[in-house]
NUZA-29180 format. One record per atom (N, C-alpha, C, O): x, y, z; residue in three letters. Coordinates in steps of 0.02 Angstrom, whole numbers, plus 50000, padded with zeros to 5 digits. Example, Ala and Ser with C-alpha at 12.3 -4.5 7.8 and 13.67 -1.06 7.14 Angstrom:
residues 2
506604971650390ALA506154977550390ALA506604983550390ALA507124983450423ALA506424988850354SER506844994750357SER506455000250394SER506705005750402SER
end
This chain:
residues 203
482354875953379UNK481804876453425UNK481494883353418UNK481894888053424UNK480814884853407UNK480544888853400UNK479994891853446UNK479424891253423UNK480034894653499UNK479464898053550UNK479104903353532UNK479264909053517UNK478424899553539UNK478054907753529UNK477744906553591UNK477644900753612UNK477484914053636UNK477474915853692UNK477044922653701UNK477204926153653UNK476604925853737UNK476264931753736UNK476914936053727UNK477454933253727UNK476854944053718UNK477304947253725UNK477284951053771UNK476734953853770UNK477604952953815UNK477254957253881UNK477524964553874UNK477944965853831UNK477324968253907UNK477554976953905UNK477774978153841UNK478364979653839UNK477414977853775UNK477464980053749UNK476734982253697UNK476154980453712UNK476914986653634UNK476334988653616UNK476064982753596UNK476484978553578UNK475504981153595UNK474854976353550UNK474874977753469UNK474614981953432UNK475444970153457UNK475394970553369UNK474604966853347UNK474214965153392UNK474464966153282UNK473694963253269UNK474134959253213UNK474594962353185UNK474034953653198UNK474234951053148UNK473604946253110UNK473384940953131UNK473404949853051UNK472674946953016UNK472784945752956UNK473074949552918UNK472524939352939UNK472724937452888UNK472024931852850UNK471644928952889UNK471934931152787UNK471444928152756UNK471474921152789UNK470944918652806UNK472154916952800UNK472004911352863UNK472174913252939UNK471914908852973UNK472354915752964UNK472374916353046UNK472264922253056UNK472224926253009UNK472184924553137UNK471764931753142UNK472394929353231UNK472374924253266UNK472774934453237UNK473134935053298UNK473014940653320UNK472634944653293UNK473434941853386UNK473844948853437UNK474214945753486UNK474104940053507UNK474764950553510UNK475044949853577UNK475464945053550UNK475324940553589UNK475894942353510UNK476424936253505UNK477154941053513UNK477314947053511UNK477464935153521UNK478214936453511UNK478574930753491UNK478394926353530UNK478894928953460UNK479104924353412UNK480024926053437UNK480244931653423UNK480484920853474UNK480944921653468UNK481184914653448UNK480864909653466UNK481914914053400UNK482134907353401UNK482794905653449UNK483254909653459UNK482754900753468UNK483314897953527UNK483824894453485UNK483854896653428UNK484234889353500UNK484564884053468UNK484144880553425UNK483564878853432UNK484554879653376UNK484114874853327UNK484594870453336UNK485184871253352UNK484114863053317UNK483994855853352UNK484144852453294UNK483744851253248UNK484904850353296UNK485164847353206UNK484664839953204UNK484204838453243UNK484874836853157UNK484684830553145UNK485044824553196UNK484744820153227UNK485954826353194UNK486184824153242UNK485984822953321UNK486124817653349UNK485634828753356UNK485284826053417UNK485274832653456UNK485014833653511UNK485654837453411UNK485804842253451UNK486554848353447UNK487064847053415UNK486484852353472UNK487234858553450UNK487744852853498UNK487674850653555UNK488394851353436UNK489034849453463UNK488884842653473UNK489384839653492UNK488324838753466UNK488184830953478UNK488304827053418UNK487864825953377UNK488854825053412UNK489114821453367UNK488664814553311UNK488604808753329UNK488494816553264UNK487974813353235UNK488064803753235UNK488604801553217UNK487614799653253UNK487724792753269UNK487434787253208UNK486854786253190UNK488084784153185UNK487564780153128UNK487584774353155UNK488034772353193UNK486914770053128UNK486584763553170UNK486724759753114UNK486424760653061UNK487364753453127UNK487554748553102UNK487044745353079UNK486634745253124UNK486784741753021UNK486484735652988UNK486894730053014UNK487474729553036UNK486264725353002UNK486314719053042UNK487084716252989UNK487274710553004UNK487374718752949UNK487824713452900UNK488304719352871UNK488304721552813UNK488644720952915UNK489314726252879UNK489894721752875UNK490104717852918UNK490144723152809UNK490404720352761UNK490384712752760UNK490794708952786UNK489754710652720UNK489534707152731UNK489954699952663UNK490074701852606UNK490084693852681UNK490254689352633UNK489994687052588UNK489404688852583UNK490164683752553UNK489794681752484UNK489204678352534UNK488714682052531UNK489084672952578UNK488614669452601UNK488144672852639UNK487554671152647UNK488514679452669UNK487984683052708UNK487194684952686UNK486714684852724UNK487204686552620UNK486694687952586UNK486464685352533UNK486164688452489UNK486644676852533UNK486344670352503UNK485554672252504UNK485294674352453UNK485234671552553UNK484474671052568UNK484464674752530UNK484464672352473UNK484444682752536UNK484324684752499UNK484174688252427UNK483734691552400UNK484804685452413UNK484944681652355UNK484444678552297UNK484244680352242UNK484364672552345UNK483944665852313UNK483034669452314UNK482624668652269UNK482954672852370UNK482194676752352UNK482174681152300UNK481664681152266UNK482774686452281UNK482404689552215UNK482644685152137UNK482484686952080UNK483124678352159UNK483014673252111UNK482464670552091UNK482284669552033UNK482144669252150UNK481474666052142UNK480854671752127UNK480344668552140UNK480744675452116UNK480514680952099UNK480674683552026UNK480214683651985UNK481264685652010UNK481464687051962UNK481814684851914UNK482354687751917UNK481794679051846UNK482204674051819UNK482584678851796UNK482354684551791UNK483184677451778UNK484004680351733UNK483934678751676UNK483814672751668UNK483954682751621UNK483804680651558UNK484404683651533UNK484564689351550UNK484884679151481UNK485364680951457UNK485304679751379UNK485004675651345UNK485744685551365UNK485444687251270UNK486374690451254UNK486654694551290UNK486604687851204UNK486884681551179UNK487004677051211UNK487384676551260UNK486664673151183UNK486804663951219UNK487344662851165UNK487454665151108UNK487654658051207UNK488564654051178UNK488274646951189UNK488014645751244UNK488284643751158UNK488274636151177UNK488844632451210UNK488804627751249UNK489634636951175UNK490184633951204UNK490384636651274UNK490184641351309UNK490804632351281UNK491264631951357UNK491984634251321UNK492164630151279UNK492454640051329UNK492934640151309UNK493684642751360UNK494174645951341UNK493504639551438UNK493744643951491UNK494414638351497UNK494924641751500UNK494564632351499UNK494764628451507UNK495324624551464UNK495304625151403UNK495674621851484UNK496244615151442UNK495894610451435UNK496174605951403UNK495134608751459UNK494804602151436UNK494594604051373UNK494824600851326UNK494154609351358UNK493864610051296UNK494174616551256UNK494644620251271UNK493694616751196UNK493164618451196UNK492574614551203UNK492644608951178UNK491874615751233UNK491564612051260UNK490854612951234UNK490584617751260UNK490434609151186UNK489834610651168UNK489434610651204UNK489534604751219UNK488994612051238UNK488554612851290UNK487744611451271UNK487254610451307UNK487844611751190UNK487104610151160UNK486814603451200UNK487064597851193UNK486074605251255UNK485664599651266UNK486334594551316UNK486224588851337UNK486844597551323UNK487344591651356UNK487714593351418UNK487484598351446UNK488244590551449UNK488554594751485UNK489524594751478UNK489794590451444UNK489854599051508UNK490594599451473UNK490914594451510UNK490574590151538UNK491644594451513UNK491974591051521UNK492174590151620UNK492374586051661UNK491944597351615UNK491904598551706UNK491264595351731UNK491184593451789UNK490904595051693UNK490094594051733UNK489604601551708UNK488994601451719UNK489904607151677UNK489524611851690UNK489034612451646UNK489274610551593UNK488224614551634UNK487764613151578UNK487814620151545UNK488354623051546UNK487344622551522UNK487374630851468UNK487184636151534UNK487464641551548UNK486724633551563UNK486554637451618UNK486874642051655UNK486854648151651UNK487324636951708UNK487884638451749UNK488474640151703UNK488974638951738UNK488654642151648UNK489004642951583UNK488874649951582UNK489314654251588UNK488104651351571UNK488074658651535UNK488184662551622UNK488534667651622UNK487954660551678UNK487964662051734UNK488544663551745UNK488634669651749UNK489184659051755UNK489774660951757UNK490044666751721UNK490334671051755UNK489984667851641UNK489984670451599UNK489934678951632UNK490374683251631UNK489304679351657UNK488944684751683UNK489394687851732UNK489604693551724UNK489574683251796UNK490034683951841UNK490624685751834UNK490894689351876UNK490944683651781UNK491624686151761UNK491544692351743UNK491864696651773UNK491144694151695UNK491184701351690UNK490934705251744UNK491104710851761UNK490664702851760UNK490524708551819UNK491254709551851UNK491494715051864UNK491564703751862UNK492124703451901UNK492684709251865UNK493024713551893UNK492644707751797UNK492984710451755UNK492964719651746UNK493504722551742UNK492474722751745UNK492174728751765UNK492274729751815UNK492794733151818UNK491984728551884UNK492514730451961UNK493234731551979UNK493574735552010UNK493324726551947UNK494214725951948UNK494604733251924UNK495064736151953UNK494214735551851UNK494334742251819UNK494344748651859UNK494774752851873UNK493384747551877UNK493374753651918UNK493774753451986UNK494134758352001UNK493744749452015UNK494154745452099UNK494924747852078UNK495384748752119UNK494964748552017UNK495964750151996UNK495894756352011UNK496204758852058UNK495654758351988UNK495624767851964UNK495454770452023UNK495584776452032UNK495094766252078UNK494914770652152UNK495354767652178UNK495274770152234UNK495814763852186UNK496744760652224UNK497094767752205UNK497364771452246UNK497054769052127UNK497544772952126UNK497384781352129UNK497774785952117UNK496804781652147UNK496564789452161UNK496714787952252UNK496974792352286UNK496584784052268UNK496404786252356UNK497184783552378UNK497294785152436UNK497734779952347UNK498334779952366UNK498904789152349UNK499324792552378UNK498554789252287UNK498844796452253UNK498464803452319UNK498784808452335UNK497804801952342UNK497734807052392UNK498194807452444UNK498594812152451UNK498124801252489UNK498764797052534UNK499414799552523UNK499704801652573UNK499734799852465UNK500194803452474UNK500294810352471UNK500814812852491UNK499794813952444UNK499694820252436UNK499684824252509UNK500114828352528UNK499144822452544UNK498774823452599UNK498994821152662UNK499034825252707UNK499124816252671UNK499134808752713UNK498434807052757UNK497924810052775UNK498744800352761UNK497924796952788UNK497404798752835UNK496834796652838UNK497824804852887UNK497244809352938UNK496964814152888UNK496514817752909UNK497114814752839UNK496714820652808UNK496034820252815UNK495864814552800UNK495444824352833UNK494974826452819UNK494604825152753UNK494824827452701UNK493974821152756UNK493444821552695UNK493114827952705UNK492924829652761UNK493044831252657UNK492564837252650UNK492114837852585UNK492224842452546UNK491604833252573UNK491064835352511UNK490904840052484UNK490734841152425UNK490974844052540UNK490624852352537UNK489774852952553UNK489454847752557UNK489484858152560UNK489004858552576UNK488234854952530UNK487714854152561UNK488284853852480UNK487794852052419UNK487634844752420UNK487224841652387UNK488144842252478UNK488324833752485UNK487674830252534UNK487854830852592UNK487154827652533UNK486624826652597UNK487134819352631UNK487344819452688UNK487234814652592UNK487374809252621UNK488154807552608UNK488184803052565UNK488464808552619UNK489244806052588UNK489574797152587UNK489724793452633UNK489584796552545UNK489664790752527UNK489134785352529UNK489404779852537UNK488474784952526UNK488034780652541UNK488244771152536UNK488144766852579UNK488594770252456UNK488674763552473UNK489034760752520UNK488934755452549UNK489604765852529UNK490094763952564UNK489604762852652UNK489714758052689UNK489284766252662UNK489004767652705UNK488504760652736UNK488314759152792UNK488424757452668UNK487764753652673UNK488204748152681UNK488154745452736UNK488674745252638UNK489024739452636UNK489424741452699UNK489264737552743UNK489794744952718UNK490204743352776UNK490184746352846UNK490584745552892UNK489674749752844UNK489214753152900UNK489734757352945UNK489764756853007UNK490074760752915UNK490464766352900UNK490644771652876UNK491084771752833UNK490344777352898UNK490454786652860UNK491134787052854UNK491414787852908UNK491434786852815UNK492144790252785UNK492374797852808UNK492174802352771UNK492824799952874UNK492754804252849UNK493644807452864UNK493784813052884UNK493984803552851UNK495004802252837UNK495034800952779UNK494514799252751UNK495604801252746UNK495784796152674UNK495844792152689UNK495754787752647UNK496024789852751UNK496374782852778UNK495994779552765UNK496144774452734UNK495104781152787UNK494524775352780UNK494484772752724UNK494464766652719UNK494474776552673UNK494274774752598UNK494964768852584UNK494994766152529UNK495454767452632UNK495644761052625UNK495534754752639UNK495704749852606UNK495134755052710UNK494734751352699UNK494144750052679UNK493864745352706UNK493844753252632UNK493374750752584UNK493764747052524UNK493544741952495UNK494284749752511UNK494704747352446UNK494934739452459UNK494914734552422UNK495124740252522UNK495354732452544UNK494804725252539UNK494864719452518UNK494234729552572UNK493674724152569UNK493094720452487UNK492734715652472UNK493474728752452UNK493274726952394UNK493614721952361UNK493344717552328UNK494284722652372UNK494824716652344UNK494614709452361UNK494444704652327UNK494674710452432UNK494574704152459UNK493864700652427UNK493824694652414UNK493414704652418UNK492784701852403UNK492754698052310UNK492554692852284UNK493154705452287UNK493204702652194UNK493784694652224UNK493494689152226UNK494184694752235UNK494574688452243UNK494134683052248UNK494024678752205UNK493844683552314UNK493334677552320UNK492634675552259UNK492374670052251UNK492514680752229UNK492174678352176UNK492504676452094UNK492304672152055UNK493014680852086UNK493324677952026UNK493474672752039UNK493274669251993UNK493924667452103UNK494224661452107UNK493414658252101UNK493624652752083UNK492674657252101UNK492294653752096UNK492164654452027UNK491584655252010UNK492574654151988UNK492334655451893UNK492904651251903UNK492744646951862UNK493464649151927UNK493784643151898UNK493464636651886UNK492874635351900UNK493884632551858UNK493374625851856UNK493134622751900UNK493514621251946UNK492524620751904UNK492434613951966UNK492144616852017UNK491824613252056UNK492204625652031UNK491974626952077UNK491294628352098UNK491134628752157UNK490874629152046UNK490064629252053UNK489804624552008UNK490094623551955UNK489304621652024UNK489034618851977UNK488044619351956UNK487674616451916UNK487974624152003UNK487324628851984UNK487264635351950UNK487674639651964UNK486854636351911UNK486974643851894UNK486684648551933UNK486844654351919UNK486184647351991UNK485944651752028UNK486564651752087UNK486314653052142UNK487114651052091UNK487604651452120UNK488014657652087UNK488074663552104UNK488194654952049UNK488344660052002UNK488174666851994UNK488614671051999UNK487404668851977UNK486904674152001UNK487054674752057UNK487504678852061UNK486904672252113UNK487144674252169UNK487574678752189UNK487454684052219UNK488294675752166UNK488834681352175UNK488794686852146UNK488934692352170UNK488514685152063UNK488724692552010UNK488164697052081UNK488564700052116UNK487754697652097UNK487284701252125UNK487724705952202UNK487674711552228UNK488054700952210UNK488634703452281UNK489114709552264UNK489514711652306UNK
end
């Protein structure tokens, strides 16, 4: 907070300048007024409508930047090779499950994604368990000063600032839970659209 105010009993400064032409000020600063709300007012974050949200939570939205944006996949496989039914030609046909090339390369897509999370999702189990024991779970997050937002996804998906080790377990947990529920939909039988498929890789 910044007051400017005449200055009284004292001499008459002139302050002239090529844009403003003054006298008589006094310029003192009071408390400054954080972003939080105020000195010692504990800063408040405003939940989104969908923290930690399920694979279905964000279907709709989903299916709008489907419909907006087609998935174009480059190498195409014609085969199906996930299964004890086949291998499965997919040319113009469909496999032995029901599934066509579509929902094929879709799945395809999904697994790896699944496959890549799982990697990085390992390596943050075993950094934020290795802090945990270092530290233990009241420990303090500290970014340091250079940090504006700390942790944003975490922030966005589970509408939660981190700021224990303990928390960053539950982000780890919900991540599990979430890869589970989408790798078990790459088994057989379980989709039979490929914008289903898209769907999840996008989650």
């Amino acid at each position: 907070m910044i007051v400017v105010a005449p200055k009284p009993k004292s001499k008459p400064k002139d302050f002239k300048d090529a844009f403003w032409k003054t006298k008589d000020i006094k310029v003192s600063i009071g408390e400054i007024d954080e972003a939080g709300g105020g000195m010692g007012t504990p800063e408040v974050e405003v939940k989104g409508p969908t923290p930690k949200p399920s694979i279905t939570d964000l279907r709709s939205w989903d299916m709008k930047l489907m419909g907006r944006y087609e998935p174009f996949y480059a190498p195409f496989c014609d085969m199906c090779c996930l299964c004890t039914f086949g291998k499965c030609d997919l040319t113009n046909k469909k496999g032995a499950c029901g599934i066509d090339a579509a929902a094929q390369q879709a799945r395809m897509v999904l697994l790896a994604s699944c496959i890549g999370s799982a990697c990085h999702s390992g390596h943050s189990r075993h950094l934020v368990e290795h802090l945990i024991e270092e530290f233990g779970a009241d420990h303090p997050i500290d970014m340091g000063m250079n940090i504006d937002i700390q942790a944003p996804i975490m922030m966005t998906v589970l509408g939660k600032k981190p700021k224990k080790l303990g928390d960053l377990k539950e982000a780890m947990d919900y991540l599990e839970e979430q890869m589970i529920h989408l790798l078990s939909s790459c088994h057989t039988g379980q989709e039979g659209k490929s914008i289903d498929f898209e769907s999840k890789a996008l989650h």
